[in-house]
MOPAC internal coordinates of N, CA, C and O (Angstrom, degrees):
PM7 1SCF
backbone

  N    0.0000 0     0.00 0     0.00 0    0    0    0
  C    1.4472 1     0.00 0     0.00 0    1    0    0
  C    1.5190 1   106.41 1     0.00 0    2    1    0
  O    1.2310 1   111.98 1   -44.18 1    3    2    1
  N    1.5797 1   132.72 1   135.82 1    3    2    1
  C    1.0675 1   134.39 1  -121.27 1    5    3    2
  C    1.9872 1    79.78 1  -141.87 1    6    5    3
  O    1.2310 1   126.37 1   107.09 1    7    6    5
  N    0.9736 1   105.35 1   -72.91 1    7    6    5
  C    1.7426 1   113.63 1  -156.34 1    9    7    6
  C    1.5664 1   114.55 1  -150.71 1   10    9    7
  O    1.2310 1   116.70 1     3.91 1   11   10    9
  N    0.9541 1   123.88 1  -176.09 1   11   10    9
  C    1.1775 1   148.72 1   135.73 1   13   11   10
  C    1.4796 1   125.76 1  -167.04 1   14   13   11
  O    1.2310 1   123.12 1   -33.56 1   15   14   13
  N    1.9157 1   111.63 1   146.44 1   15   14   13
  C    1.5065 1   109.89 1  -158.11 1   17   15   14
  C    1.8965 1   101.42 1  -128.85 1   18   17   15
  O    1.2310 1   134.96 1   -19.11 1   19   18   17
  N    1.1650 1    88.67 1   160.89 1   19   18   17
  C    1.4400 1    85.11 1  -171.37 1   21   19   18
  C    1.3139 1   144.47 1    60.40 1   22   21   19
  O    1.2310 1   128.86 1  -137.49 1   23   22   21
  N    1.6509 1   100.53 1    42.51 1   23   22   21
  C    2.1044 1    98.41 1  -164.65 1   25   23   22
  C    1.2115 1    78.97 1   -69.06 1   26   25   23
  O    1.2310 1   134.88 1    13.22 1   27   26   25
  N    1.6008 1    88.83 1  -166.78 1   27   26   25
  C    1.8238 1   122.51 1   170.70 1   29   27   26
  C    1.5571 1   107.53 1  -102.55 1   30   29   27
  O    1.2310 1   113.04 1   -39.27 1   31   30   29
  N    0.8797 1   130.76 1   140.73 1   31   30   29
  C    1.3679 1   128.36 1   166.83 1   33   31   30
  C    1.4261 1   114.04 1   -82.36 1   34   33   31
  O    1.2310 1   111.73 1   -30.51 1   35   34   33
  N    1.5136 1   133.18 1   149.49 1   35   34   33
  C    1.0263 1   109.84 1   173.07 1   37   35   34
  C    1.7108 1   119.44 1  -104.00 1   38   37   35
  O    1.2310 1   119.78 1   -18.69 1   39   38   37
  N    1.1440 1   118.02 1   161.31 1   39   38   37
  C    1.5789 1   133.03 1  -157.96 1   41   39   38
  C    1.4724 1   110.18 1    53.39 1   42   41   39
  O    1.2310 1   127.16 1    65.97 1   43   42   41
  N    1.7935 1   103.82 1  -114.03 1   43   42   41
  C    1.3698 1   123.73 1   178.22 1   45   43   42
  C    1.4141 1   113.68 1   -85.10 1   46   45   43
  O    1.2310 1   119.07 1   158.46 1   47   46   45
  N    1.2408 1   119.38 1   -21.54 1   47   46   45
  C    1.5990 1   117.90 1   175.60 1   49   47   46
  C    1.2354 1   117.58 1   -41.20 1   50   49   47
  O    1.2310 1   124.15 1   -17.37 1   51   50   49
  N    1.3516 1   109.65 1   162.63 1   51   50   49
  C    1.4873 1   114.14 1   169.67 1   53   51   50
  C    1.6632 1   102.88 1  -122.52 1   54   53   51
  O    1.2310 1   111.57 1  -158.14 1   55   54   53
  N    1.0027 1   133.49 1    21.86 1   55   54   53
  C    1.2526 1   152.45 1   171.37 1   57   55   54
  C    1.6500 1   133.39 1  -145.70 1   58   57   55
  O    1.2310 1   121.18 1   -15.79 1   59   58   57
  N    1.3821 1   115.34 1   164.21 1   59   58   57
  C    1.3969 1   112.48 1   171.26 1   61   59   58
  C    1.6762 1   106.64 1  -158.42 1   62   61   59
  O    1.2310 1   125.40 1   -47.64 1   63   62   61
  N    1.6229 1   107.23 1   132.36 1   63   62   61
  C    1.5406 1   101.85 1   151.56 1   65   63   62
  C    1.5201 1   120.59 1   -80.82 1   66   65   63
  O    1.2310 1   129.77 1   -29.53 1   67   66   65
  N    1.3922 1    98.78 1   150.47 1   67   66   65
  C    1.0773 1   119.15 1   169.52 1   69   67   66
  C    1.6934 1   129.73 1  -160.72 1   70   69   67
  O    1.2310 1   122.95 1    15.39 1   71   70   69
  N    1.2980 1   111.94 1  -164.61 1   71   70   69
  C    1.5785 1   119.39 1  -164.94 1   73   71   70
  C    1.3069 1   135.60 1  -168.85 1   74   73   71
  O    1.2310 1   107.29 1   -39.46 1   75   74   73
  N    1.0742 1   141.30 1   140.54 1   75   74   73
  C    1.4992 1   138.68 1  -165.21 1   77   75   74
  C    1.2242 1   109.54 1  -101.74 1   78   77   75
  O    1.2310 1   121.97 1   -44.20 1   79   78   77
  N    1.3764 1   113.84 1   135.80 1   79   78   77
  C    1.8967 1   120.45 1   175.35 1   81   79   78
  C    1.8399 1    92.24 1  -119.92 1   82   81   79
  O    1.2310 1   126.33 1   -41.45 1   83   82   81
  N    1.2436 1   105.44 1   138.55 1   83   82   81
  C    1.2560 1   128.21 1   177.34 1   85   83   82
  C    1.2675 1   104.57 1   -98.11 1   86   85   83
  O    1.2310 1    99.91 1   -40.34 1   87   86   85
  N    1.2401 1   153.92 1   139.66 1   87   86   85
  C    1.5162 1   144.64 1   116.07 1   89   87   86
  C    1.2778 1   139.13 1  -118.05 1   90   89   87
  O    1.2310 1   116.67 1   -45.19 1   91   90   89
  N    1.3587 1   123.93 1   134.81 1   91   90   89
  C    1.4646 1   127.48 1  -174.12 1   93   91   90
  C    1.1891 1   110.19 1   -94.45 1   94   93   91
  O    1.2310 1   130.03 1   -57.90 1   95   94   93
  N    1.4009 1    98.26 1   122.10 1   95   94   93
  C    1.5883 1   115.53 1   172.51 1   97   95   94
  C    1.5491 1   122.50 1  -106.79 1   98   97   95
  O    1.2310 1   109.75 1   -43.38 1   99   98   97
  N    1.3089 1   136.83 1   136.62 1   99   98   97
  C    0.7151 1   123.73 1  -154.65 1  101   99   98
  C    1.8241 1   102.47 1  -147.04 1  102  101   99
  O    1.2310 1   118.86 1   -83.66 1  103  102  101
  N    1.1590 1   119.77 1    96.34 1  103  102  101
  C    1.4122 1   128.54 1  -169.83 1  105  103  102
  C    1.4480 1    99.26 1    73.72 1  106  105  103
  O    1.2310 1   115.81 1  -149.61 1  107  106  105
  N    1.4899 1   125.56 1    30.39 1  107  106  105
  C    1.5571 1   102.88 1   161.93 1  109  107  106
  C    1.9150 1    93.93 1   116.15 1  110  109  107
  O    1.2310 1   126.26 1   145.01 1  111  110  109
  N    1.1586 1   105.57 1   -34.99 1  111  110  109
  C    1.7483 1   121.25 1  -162.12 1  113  111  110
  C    1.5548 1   123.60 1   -94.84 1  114  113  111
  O    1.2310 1   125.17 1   -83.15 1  115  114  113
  N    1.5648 1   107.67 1    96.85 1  115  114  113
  C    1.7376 1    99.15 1  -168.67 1  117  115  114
  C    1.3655 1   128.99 1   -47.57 1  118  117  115
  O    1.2310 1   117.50 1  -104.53 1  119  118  117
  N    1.4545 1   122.36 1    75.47 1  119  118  117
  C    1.6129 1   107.84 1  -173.87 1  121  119  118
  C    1.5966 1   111.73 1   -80.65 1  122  121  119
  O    1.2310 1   101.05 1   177.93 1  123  122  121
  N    1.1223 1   152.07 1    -2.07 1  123  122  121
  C    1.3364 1   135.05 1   159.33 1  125  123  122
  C    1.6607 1   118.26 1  -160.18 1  126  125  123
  O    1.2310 1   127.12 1   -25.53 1  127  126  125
  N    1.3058 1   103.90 1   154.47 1  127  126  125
  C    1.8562 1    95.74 1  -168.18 1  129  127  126
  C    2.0054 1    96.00 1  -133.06 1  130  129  127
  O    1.2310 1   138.65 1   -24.46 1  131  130  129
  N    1.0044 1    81.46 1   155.54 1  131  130  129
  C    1.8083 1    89.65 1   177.12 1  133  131  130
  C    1.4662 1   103.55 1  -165.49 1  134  133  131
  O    1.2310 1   116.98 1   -42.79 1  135  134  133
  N    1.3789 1   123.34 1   137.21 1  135  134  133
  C    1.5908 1   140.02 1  -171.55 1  137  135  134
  C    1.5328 1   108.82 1  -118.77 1  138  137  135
  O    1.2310 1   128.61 1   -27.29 1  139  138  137
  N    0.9868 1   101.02 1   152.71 1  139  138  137
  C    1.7948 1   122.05 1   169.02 1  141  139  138
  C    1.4049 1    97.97 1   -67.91 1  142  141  139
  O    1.2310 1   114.85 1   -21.05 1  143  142  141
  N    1.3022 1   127.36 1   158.95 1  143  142  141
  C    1.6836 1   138.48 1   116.79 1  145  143  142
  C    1.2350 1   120.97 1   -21.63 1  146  145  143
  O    1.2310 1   121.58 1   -67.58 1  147  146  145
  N    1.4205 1   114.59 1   112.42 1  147  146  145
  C    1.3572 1   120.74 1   139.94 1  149  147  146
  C    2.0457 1   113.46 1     2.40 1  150  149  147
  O    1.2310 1   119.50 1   -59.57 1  151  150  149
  N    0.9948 1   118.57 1   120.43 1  151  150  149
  C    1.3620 1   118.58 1   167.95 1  153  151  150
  C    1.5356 1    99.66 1  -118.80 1  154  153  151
  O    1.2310 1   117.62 1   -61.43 1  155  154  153
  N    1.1749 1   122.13 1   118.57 1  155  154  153
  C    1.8322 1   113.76 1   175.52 1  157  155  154
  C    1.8003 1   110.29 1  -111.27 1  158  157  155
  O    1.2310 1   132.95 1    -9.29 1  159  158  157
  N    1.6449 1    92.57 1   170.71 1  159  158  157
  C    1.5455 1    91.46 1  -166.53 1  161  159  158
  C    0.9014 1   145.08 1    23.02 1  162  161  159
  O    1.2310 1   125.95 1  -125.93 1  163  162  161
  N    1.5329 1   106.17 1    54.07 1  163  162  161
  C    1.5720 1    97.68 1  -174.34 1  165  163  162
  C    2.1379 1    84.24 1  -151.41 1  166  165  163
  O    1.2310 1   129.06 1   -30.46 1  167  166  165
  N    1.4884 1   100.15 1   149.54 1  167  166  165
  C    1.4425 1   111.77 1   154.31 1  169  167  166
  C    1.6747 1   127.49 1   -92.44 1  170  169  167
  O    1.2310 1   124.19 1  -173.98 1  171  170  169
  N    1.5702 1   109.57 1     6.02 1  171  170  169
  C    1.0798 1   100.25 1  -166.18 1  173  171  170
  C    1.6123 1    86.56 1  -147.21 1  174  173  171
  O    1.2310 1   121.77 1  -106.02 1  175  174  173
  N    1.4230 1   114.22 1    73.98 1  175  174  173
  C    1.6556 1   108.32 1   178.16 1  177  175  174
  C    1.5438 1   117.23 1   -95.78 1  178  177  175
  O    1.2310 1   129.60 1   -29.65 1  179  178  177
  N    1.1997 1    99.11 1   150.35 1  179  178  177
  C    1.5149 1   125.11 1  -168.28 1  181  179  178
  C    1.2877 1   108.20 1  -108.63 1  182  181  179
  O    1.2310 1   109.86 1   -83.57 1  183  182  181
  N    1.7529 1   136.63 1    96.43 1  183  182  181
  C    1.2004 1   126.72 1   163.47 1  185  183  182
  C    1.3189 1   121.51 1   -83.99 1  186  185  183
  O    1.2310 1   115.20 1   146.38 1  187  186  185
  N    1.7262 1   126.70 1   -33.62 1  187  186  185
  C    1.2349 1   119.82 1  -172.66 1  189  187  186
  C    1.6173 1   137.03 1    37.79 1  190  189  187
  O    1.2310 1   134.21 1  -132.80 1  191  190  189
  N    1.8745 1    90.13 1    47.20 1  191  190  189
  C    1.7112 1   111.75 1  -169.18 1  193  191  190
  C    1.2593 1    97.76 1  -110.29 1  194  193  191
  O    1.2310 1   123.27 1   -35.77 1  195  194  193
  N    1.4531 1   111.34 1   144.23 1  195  194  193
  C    1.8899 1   103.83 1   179.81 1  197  195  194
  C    1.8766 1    82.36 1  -119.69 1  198  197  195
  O    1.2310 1   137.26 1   -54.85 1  199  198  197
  N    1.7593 1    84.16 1   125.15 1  199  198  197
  C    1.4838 1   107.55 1   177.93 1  201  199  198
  C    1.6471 1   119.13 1   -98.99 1  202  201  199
  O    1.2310 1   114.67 1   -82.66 1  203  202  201
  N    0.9560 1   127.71 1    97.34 1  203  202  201
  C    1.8246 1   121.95 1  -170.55 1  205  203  202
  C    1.4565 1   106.65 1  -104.92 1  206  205  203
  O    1.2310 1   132.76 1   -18.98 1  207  206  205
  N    1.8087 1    92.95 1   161.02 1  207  206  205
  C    1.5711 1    88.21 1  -173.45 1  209  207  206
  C    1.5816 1    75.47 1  -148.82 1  210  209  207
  O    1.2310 1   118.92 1   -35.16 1  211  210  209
  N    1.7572 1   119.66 1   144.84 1  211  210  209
  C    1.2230 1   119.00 1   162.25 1  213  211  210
  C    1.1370 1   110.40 1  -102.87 1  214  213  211
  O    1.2310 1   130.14 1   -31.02 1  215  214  213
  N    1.2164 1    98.05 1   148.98 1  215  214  213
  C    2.1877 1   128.82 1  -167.83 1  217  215  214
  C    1.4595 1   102.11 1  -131.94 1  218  217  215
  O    1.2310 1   120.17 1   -55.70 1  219  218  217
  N    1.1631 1   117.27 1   124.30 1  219  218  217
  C    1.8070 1   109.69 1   159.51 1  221  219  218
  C    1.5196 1   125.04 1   -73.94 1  222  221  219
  O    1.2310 1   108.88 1   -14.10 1  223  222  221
  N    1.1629 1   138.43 1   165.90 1  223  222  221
  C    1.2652 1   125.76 1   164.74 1  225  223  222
  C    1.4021 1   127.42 1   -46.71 1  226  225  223
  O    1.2310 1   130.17 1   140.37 1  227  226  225
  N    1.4087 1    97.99 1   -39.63 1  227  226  225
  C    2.0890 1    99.86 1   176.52 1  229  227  226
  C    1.8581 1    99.78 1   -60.31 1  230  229  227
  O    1.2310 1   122.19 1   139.36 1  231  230  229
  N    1.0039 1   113.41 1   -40.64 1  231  230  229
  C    1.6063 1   103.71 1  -163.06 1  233  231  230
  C    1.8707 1   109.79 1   -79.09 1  234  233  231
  O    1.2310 1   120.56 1   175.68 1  235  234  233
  N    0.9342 1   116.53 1    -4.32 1  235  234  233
  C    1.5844 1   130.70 1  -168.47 1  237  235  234
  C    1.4381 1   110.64 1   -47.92 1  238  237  235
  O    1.2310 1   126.06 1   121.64 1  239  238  237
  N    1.6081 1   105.96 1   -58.36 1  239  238  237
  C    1.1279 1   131.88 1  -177.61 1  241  239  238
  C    1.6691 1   101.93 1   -61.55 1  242  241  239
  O    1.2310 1   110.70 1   153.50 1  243  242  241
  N    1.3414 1   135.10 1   -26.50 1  243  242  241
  C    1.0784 1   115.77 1  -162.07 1  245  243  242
  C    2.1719 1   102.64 1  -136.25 1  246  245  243
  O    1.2310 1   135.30 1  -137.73 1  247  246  245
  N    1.4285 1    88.01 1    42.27 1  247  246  245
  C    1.4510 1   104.22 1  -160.03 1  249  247  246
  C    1.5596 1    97.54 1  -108.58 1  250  249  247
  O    1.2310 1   120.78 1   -59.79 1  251  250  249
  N    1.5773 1   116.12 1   120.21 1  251  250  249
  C    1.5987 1   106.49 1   159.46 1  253  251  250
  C    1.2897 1   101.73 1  -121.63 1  254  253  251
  O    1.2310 1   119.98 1    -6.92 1  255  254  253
  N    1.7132 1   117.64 1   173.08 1  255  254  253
  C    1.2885 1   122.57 1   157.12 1  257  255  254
  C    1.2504 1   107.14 1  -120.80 1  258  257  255
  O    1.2310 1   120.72 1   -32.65 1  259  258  257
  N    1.5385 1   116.22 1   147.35 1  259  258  257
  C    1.6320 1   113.83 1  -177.99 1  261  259  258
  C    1.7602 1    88.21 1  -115.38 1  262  261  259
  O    1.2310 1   117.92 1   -41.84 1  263  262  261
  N    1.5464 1   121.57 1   138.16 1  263  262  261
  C    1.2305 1   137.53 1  -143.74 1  265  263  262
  C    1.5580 1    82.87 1  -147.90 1  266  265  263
  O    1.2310 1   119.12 1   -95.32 1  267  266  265
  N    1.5896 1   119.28 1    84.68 1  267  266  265
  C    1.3400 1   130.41 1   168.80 1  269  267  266
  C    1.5757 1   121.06 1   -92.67 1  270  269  267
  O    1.2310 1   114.72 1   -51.42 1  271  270  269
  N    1.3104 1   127.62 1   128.58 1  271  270  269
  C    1.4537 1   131.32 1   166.81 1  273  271  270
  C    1.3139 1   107.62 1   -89.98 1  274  273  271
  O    1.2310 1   120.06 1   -33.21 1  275  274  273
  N    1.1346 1   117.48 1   146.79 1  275  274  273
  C    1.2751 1   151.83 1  -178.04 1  277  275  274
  C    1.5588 1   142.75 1  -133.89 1  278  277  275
  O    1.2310 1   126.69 1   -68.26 1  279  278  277
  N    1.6561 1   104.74 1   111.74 1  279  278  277
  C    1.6010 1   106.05 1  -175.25 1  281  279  278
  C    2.0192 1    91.72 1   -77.09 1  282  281  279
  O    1.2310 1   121.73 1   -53.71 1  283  282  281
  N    1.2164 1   114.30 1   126.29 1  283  282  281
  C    1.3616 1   130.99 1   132.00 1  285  283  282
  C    1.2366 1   133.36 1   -18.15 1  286  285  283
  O    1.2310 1   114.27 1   -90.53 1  287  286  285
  N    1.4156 1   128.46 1    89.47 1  287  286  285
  C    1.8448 1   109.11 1  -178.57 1  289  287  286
  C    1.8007 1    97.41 1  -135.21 1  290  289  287
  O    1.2310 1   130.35 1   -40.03 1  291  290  289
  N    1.5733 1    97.65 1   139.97 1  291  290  289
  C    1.5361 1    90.82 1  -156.09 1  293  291  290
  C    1.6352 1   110.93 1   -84.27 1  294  293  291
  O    1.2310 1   127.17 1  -167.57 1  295  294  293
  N    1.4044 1   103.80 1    12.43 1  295  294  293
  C    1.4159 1   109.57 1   179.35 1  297  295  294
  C    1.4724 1   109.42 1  -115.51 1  298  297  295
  O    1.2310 1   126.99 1  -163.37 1  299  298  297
  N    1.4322 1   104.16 1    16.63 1  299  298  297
  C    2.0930 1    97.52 1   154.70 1  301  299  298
  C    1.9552 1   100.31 1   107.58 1  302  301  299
  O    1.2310 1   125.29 1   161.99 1  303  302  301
  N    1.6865 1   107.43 1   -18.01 1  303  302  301
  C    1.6032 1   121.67 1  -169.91 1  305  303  302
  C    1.1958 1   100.59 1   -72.24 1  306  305  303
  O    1.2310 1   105.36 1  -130.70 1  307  306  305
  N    1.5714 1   144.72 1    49.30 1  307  306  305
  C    1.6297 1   130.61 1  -160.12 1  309  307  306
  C    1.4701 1    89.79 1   -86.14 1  310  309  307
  O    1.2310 1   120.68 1   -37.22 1  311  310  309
  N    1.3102 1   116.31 1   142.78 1  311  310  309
  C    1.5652 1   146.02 1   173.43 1  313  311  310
  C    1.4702 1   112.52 1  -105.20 1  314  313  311
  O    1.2310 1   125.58 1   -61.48 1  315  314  313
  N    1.6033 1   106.87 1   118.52 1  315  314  313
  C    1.5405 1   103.02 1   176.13 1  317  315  314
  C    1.0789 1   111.07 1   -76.25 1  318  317  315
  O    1.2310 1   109.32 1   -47.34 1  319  318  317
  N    1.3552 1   137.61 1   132.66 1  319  318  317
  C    1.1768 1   158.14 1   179.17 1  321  319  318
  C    1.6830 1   109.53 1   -83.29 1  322  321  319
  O    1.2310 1   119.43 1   143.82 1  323  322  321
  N    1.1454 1   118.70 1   -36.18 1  323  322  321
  C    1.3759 1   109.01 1   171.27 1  325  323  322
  C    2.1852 1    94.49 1   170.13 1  326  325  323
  O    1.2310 1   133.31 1     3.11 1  327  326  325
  N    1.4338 1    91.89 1  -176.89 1  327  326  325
  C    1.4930 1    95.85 1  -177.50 1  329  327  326
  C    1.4228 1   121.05 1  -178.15 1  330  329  327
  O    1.2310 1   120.16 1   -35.17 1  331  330  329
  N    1.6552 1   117.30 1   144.83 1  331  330  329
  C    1.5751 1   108.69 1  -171.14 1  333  331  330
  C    1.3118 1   105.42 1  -133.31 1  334  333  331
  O    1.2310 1   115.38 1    22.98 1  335  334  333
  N    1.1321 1   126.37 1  -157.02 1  335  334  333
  C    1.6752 1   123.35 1  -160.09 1  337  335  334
  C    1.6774 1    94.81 1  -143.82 1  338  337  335
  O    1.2310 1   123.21 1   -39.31 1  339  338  337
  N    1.2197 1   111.46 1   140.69 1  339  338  337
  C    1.6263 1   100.28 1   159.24 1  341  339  338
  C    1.9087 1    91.43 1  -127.48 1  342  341  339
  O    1.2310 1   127.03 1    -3.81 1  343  342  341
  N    1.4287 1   104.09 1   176.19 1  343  342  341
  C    1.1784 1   109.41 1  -177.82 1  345  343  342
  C    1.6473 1   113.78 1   116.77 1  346  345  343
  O    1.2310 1   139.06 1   -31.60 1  347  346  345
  N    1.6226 1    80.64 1   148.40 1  347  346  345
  C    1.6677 1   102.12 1  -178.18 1  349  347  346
  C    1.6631 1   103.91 1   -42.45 1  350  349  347
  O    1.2310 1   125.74 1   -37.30 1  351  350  349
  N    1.7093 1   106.58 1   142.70 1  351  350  349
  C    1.5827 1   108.80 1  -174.75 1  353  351  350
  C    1.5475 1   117.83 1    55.12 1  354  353  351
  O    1.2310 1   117.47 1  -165.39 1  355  354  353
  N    1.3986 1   122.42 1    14.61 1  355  354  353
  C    1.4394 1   100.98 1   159.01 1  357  355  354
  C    1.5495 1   114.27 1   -93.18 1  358  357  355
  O    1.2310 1   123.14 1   -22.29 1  359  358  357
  N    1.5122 1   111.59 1   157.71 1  359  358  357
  C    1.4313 1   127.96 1  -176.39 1  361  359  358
  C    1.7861 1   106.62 1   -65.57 1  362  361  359
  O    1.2310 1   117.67 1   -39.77 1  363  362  361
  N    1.1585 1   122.03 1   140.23 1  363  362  361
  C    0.9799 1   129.74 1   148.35 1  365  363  362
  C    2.0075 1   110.35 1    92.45 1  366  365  363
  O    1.2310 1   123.27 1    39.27 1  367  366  365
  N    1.4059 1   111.33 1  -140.73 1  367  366  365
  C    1.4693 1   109.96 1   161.40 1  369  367  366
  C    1.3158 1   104.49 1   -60.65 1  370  369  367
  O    1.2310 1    93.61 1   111.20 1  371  370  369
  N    1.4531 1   163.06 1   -68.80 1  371  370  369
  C    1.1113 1   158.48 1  -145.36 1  373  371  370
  C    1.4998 1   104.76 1   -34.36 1  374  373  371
  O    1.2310 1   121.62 1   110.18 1  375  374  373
  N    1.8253 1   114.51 1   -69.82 1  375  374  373
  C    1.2350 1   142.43 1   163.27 1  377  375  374
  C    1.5707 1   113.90 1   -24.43 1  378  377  375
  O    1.2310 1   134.02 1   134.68 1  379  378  377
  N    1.7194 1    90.49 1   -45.32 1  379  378  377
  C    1.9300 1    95.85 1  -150.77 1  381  379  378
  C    2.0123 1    82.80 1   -77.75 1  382  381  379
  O    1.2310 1   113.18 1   140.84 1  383  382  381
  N    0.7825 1   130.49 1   -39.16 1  383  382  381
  C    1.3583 1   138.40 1  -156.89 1  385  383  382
  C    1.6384 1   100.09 1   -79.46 1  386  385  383
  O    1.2310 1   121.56 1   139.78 1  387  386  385
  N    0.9194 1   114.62 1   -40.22 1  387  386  385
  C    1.3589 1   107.32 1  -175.04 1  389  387  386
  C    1.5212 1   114.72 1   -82.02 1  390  389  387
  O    1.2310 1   127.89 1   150.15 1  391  390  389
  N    1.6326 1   102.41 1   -29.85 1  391  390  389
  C    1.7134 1   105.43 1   162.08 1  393  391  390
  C    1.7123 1   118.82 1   -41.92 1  394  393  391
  O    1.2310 1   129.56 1   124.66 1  395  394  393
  N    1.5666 1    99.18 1   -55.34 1  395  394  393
  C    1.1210 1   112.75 1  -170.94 1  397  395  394
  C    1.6098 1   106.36 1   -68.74 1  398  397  395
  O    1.2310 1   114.52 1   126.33 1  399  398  397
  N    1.1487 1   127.98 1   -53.67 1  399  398  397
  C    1.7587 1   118.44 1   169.65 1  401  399  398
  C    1.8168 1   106.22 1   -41.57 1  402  401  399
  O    1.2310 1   121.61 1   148.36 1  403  402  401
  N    1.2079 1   114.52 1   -31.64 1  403  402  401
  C    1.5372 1   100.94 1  -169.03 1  405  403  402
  C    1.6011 1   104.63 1   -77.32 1  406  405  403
  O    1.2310 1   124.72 1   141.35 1  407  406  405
  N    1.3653 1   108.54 1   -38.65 1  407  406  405
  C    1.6031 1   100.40 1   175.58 1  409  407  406
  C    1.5222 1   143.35 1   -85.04 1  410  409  407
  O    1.2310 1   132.63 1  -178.50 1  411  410  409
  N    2.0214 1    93.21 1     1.50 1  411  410  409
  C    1.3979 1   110.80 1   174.92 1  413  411  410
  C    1.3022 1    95.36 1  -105.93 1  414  413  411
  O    1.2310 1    99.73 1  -141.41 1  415  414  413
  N    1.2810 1   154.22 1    38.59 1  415  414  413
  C    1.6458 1   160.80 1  -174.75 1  417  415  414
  C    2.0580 1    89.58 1   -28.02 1  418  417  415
  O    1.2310 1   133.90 1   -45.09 1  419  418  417
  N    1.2871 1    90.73 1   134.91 1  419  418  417
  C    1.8256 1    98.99 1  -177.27 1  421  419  418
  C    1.5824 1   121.88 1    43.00 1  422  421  419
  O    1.2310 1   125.51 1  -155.58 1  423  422  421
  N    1.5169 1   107.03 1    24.42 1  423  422  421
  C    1.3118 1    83.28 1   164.16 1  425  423  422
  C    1.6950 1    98.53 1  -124.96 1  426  425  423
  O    1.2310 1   118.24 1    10.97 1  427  426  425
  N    1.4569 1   120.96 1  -169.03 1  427  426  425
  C    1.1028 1   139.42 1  -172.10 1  429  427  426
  C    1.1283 1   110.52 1   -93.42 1  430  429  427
  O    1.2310 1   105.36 1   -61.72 1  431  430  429
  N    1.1723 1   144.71 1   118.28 1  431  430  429
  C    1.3942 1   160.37 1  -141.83 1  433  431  430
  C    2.0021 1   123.13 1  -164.71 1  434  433  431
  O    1.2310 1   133.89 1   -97.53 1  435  434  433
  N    1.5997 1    90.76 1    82.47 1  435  434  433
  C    1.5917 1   101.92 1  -173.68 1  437  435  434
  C    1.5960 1   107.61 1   -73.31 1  438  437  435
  O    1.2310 1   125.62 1    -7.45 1  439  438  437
  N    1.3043 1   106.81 1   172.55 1  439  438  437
  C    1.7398 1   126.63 1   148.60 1  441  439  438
  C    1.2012 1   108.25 1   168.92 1  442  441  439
  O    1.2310 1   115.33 1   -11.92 1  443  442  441
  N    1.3968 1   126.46 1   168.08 1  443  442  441
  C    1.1841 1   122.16 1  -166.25 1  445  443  442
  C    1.3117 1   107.98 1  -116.34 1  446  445  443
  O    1.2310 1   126.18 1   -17.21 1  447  446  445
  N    1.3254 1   105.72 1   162.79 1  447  446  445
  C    1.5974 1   104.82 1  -161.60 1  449  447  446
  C    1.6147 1    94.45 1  -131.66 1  450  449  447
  O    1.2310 1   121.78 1   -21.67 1  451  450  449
  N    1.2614 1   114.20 1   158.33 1  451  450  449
  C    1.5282 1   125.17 1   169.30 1  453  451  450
  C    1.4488 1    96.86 1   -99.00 1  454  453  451
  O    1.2310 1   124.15 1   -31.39 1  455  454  453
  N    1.2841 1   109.64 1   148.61 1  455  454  453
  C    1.5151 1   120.11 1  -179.51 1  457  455  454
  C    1.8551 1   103.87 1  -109.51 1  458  457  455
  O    1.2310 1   130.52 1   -29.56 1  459  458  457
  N    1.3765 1    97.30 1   150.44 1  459  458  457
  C    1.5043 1   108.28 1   174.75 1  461  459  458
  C    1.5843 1   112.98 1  -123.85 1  462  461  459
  O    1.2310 1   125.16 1   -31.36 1  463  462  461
  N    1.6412 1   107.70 1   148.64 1  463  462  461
  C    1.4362 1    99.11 1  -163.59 1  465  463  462
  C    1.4404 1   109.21 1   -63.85 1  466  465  463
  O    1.2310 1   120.10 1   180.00 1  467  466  465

């Protein structure tokens, strides 16, 4: 996980913490989750964490990741901020990105994604 630019702050702030939850799904079924760090005060946080998840070849085909943003609240209230999909058969960048992880095998492979609420 690389960045994100331009949150919203919420109310009067001019900032927000926040954080990324990863999860692998696999035929529909959450098998594992892993998050970024806390990023605080800031609208434009920078984690620069490399998050992995192992998949075998049989499961590839039926492999997504759900790639959730997250407002920060220090009393447990975290607000999704938005969210995208990577994985075999998704529409659009989701698809295009995950092509590209399959043909760079172990390496690091960015792009940016628009998030949906």
């Amino acid at each position: 996980m690389m960045k994100a630019k331009d949150l919203k702050p919420v109310n009067q702030q001019q900032s927000c913490d926040s954080f990324v939850k990863m999860t692998l799904l696999i035929d529909g079924r959450k098998i594992k989750k892993k998050k970024t760090t806390v990023r605080r005060a800031t609208v434009n946080p920078i984690w620069n964490e490399a998050i992995t998840f192992t998949v075998t070849q049989e499961q590839l085909g039926k492999t997504k990741i759900d790639i959730a943003l997250f407002r920060h609240d220090l009393l447990g209230n975290n607000e999704v901020m938005g969210r995208c999909f990577l994985g075999h058969g998704q529409p659009g960048k989701g698809g295009q990105h995950w092509g590209d992880m399959l043909q760079n095998f172990r390496k690091a492979v960015a792009h940016w994604h628009d998030l949906m609420k």
